[in-house]
Residue frames as a rotation matrix with the C-alpha (Angstrom) as fourth column:
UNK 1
0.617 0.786 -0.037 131.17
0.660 -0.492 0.568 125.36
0.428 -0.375 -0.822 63.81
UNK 2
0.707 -0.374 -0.600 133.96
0.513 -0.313 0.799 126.73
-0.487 -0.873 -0.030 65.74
UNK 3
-0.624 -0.394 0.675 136.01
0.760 -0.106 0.641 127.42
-0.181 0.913 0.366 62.22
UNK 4
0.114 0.544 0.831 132.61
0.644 -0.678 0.355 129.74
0.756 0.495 -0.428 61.53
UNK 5
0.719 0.653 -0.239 132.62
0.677 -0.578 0.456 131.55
0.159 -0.490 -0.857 64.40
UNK 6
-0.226 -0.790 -0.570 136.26
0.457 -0.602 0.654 132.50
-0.860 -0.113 0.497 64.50
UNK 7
-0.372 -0.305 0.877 135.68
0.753 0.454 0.477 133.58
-0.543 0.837 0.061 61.42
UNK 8
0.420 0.837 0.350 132.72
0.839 -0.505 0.200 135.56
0.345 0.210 -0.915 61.65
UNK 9
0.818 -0.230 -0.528 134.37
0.059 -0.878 0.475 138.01
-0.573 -0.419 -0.704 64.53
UNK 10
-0.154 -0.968 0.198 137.42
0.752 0.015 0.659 137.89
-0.641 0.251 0.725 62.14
UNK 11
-0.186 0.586 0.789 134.88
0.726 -0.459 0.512 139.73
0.662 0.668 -0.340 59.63
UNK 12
0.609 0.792 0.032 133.43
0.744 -0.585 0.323 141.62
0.275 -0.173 -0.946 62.04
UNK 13
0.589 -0.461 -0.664 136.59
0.555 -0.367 0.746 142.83
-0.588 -0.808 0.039 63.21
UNK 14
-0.484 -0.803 0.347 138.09
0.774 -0.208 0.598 143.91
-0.408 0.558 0.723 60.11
UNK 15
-0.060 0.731 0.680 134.98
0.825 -0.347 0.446 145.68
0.563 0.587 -0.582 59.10
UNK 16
0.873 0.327 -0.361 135.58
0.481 -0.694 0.535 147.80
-0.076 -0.641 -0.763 62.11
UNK 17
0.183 -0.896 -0.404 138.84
0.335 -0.329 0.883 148.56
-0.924 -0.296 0.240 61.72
UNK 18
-0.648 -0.309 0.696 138.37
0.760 -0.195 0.621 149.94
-0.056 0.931 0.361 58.07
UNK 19
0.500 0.806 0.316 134.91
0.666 -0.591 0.455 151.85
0.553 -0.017 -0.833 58.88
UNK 20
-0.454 -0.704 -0.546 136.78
0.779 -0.015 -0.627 153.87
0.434 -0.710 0.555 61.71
UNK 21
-0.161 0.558 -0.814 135.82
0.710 -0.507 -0.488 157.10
-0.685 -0.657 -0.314 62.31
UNK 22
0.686 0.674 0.274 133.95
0.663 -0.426 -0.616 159.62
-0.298 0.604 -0.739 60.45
UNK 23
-0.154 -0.736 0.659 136.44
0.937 -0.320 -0.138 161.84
0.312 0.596 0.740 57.87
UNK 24
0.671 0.682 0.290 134.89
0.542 -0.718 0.436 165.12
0.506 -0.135 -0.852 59.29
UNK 25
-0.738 -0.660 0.140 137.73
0.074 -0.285 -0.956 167.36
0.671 -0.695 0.259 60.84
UNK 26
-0.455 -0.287 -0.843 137.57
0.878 0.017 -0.479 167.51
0.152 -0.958 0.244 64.44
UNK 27
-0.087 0.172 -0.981 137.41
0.390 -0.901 -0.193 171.38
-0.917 -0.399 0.011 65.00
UNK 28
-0.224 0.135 0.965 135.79
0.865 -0.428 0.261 172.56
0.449 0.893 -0.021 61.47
UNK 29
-0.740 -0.137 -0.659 135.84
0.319 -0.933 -0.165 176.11
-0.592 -0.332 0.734 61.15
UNK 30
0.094 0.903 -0.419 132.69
0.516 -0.404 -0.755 178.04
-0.851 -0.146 -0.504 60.29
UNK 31
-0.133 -0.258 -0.957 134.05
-0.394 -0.872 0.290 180.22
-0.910 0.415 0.014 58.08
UNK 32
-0.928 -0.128 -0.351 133.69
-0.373 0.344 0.861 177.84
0.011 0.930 -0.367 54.84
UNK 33
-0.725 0.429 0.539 130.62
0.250 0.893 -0.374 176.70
-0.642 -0.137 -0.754 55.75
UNK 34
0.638 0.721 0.270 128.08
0.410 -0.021 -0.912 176.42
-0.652 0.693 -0.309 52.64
UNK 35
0.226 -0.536 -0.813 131.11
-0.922 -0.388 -0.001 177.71
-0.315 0.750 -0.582 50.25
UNK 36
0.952 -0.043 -0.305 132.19
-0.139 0.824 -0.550 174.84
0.275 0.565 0.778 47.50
UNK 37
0.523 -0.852 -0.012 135.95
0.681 0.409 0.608 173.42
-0.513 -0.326 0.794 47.88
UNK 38
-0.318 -0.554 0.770 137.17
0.852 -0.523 -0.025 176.42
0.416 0.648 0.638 45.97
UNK 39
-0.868 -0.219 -0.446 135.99
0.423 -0.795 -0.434 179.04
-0.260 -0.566 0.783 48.35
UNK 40
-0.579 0.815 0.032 132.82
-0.780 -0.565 0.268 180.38
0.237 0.130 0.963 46.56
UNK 41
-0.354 0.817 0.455 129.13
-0.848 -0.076 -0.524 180.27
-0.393 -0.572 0.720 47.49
UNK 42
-0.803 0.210 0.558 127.25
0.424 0.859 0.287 177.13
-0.419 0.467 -0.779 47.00
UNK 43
-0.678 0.635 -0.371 124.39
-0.713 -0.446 0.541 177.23
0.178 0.631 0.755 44.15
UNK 44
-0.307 0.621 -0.721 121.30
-0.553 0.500 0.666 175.81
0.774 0.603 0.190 43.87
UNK 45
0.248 0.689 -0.682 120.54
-0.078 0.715 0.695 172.96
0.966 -0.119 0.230 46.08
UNK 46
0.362 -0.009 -0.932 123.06
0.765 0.574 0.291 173.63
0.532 -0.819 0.214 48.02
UNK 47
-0.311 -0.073 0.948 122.61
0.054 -0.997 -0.059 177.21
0.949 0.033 0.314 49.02
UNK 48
-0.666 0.215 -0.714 122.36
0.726 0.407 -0.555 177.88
0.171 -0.888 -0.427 52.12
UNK 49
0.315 0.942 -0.113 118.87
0.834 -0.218 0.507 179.23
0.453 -0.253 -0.855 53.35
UNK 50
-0.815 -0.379 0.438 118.91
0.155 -0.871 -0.466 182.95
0.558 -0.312 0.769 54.59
């Protein structure tokens, strides 16, 4: 019993420490927003709405 529970927080703790924090920069800049990773406009679905 005492074998599972270390265990468990051993899990739970590694799962946190791989999830970390969201990839998202910090201070995104506006300027790219709705453009594709090459600088031009998104199409289609992901056009942004005027």
């Amino acid at each position: 019993m005492k074998l599972t529970s270390i265990l468990a927080i051993l899990v739970l703790a590694l799962t946190l420490v791989a999830c970390g924090k969201p990839a998202a920069p910090e201070s995104a800049k506006s300027e790219g927003y709705g453009t594709t990773h090459e600088g031009q406009p998104a199409e289609g679905r992901n056009a942004l709405e005027e």
